[in-house]
N, C-alpha and C positions, 0 to 999 in steps of 0.2 A: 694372505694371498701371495706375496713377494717369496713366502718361504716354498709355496708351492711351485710355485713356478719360475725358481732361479734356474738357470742355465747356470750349471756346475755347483758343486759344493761353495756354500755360505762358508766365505772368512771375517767378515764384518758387517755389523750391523748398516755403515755408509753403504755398502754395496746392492746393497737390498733395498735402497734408496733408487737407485739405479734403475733395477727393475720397472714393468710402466704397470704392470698391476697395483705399484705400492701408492701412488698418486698425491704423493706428502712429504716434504722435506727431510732434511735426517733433522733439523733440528724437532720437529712434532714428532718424530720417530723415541728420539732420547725423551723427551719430557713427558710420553705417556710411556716410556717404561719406569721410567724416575719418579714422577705424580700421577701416574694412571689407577685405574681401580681392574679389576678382576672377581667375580665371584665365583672363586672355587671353588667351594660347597655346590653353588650350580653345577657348574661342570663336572664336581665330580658326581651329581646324579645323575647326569645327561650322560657321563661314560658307562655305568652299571647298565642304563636302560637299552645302550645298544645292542646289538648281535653280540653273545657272546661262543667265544670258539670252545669247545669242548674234546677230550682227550676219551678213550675205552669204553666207546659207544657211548656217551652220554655224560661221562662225568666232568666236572666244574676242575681247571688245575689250575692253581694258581701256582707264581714261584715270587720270591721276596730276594732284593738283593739292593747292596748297597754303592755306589759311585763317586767318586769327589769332582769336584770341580774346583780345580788347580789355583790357587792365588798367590805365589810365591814373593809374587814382585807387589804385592798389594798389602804394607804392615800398618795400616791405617784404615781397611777394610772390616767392621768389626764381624763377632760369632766367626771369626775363623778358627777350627781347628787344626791337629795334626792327623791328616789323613793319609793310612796308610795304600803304596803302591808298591807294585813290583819296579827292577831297575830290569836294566840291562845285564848288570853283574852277574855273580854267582855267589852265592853261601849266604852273606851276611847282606854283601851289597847287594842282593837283590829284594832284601826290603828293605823299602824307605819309610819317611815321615815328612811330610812336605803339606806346609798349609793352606788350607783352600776350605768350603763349604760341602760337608758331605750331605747326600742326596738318595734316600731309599727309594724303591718303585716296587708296586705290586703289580703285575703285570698276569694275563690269565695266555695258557697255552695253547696248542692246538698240533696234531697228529697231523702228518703227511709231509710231503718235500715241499716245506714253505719254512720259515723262520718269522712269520710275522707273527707278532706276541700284541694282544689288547693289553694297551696301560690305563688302568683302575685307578690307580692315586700315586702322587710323589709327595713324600715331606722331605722339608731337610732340619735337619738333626741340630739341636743348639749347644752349644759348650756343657750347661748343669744336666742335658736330656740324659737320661738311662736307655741305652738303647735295647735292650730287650721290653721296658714299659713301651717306650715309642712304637716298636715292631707288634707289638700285643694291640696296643689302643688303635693301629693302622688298618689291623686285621681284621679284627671284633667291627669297625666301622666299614671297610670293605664286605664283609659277610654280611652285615645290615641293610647294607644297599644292595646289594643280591639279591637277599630274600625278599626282600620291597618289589625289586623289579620282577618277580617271579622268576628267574633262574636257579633257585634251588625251593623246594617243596617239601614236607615233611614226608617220609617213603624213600626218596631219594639218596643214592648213594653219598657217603659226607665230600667234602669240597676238602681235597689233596692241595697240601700248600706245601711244596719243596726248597728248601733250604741249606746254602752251604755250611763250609766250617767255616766256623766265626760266631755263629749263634747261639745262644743258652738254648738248645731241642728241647731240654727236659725243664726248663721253665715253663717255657712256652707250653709245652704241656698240659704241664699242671693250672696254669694262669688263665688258658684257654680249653677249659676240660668240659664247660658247659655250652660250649658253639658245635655246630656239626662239622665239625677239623678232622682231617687224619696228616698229621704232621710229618713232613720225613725229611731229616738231617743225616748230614755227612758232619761224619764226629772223626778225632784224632784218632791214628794207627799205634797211640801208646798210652788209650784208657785203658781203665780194667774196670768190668761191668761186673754184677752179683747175680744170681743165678735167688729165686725166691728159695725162703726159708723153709726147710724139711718141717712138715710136722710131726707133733708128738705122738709118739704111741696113745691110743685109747685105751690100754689095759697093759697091767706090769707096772714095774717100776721103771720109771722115765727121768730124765736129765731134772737134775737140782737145779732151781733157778729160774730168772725170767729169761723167757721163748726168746728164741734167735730172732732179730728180724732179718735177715740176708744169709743167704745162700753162699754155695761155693765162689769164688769170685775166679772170673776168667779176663787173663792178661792177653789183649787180643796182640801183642809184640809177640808171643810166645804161644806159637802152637801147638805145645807139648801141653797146656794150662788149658786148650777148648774140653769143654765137655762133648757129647753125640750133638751133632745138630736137630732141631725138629722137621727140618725138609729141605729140602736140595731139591734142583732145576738146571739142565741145561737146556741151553738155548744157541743156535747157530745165528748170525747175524753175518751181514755183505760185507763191514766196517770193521771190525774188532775181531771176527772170528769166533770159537765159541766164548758164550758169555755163562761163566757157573756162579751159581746164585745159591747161596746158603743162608738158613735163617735158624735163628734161635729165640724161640718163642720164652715172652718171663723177663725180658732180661734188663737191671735196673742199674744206674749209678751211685755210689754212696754219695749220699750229700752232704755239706756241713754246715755251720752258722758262720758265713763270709760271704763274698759279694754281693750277688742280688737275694741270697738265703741269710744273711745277719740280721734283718730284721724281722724274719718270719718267727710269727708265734707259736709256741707248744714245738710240739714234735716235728722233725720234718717229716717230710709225705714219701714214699717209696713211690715213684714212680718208671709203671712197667710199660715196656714195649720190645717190641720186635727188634733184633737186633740179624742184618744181614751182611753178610760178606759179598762184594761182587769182582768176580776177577774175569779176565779177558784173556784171549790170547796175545794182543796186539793193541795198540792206538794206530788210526791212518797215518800210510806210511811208512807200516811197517816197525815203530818207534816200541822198544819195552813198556810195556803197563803194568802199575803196581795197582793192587789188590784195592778195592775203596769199601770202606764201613761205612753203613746207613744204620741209621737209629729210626724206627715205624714206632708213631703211637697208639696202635692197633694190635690188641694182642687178645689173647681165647679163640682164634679159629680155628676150624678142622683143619686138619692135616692139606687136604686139597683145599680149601679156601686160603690156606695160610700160601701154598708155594701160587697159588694163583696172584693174592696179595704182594708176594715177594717180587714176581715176573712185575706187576706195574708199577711197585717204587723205583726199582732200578731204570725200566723205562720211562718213568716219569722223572727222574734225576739226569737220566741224560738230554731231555728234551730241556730243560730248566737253561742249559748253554741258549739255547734261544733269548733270553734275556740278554745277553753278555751282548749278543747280533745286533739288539735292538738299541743299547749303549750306545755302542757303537759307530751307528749309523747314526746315530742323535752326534757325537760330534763330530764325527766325519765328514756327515752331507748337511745335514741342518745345522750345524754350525751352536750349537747350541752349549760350547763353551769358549767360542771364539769371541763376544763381546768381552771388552775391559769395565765388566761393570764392577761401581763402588760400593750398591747399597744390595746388603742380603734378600729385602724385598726388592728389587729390582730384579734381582736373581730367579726372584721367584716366582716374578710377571712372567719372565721372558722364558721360565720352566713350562710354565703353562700354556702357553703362545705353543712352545716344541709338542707338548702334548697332545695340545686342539689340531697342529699340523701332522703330527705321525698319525694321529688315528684318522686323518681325512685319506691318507695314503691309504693306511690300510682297508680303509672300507673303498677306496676307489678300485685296490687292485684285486676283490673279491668280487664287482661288480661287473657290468658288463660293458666294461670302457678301453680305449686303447692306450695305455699308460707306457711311457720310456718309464727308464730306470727311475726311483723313487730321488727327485730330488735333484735330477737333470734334465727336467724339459715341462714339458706343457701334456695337461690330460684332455682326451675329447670324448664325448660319447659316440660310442659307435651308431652310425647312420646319421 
């Protein structure tokens, strides 16, 4: 209640003490985030069950991103990692490594001039976690509570989960190939992808030896290396200017036996998807925009289902910024890495508290209420 209704952005947890909704000492404030309980299984079925927002007439988009929460000055804090952030700098100095508790969120999107994102679940990551099993096992139980709640149905178009670089796409993939996913990653501008393997002649004499498995291979740094594409799309936008969207249906990475693939038994698995180029005229502003590659785990469509396909990854990746909003405004205005807490479950009460608080905003500023700015004032219902 104090989170809702502080007058101005939350710098401490005393201040919210202050507040007359909060009606409790700071000292009972610290000791039930210190000894309190939380059931966040509850909650997180209570979040599935809600209105969920929906992107391209109907369909379910989720986006997956990850966050730290800064602990620098805290070397007695434990499960701290080195989380990476951007600096100030340029080249080198602008990435860092700085320790603190990193924090994923699966958050679902929604179409139109809003940035409010539904937050689904947050874990945080522990020093031995693999983070592609973690981002798998978050999703596969996100989907679970979905489909429980009825917002996704057998018939139904699959549930789009978008994702930056940084992620294994083509794990995830293959790890999540029996869920209804259409996964789509922003991959590096100096992979080289395989094109599938020609087949053999049916009659004649054909190639000694055992079949290729991979195709031509295209160095997406070198444009002289693309093959034809399978479909092109332009598109005019208010923002960017025209946006051309190129895709190459088939299109796989070679794999090998090392990081999350070292332990994998037999053969590795060729795994195929769409691979699209989207290029801009412009960033707002006016600013140069370079070229961005998306990897789609959706591949064998028509010609026009495919460039149809291709128009909603890119729109659905640039909607995914709506998460970054929602960040945010989590420590911006809810304050929700300004306590000096010690203990990682503390961290993780107080995660949940910011959770139960943004989705009550958001369900208030979709309702029919008269709300100031989220997180600076007081909500009424109208009449």
């Amino acid at each position: 209640d104090a989170l809702l209704c502080a007058d101005g952005p939350v710098r401490s947890l005393v201040g919210l003490c202050l507040a007359p909704e909060h009606r409790r000492g700071h000292g009972a404030l610290y000791d039930a985030l210190t000894c309190g309980q939380i059931d966040a299984g509850r909650l997180r079925e209570t979040l599935a069950r809600l209105p969920l927002p929906r992107m391209f007439g109907g369909q379910v988009v989720l986006a997956v991103d990850g966050t730290p929460w800064l602990r620098p000055d805290a070397p007695t804090c434990p499960d701290r990692l080195f989380c990476h952030v951007y600096g100030r700098g340029r080249g080198r100095d602008a990435d860092q490594r700085i320790p603190g508790w990193p924090y994923q969120l699966v958050v679902a999107l929604e179409s139109g001039p809003t940035s409010w994102t539904a937050v689904l679940d947050a874990v945080r990551l522990h020093p031995a976690d693999d983070a592609t099993a973690v981002t798998a096992a978050q999703l596969r139980a996100v989907v679970r509570r979905l489909r429980a709640a009825g917002h996704w149905r057998p018939g139904d178009r699959p549930i789009m989960v978008v994702l930056d670089s940084g992620y294994d796409i083509h794990r995830l993939a293959f790890v999540l190939a029996d869920l209804p996913l259409h996964l789509v990653g922003r991959i590096r501008a100096d992979r080289v992808l395989l094109a599938p393997a020609p087949p053999r002649p049916a009659y004649g004499p054909g190639p000694i030896g055992r079949p290729r498995r991979h195709g031509p291979a295209m160095t997406l740094a070198n444009p002289h290396r693309w093959p034809a594409p399978t479909t092109r799309s332009r598109t005019d936008t208010a923002r960017y200017g025209t946006a051309q969207a190129t895709g190459w249906d088939r299109m796989h990475p070679r794999l090998e036996h090392r990081g999350g693939w070292a332990t994998h038994a037999g053969p590795l698995p060729i795994v195929d998807g769409t691979l699209i180029r989207l290029a801009v005229d412009h960033l707002p502003g006016q600013r140069e925009a370079k070229p961005v590659w998306l990897w789609s785990s959706h591949t064998g469509a028509d010609t026009d289902d495919l460039a149809a396909e291709v128009i909603r990854c890119w729109q659905a990746y640039l909607r995914r910024f709506d998460e970054e909003h929602t960040i945010r405004f989590w420590k911006q205005t809810l304050g929700w890495t300004a306590p000096k807490i010690r203990s990682p479950a503390a961290a993780d009460r107080w995660t949940w508290l910011i959770v139960a608080a943004h989705t009550q905003l958001r369900l208030a500023a979709g309702s029919p209420m008269i709300c100031a700015a989220p997180g600076s004032g007081r909500c009424r219902p109208t009449g």
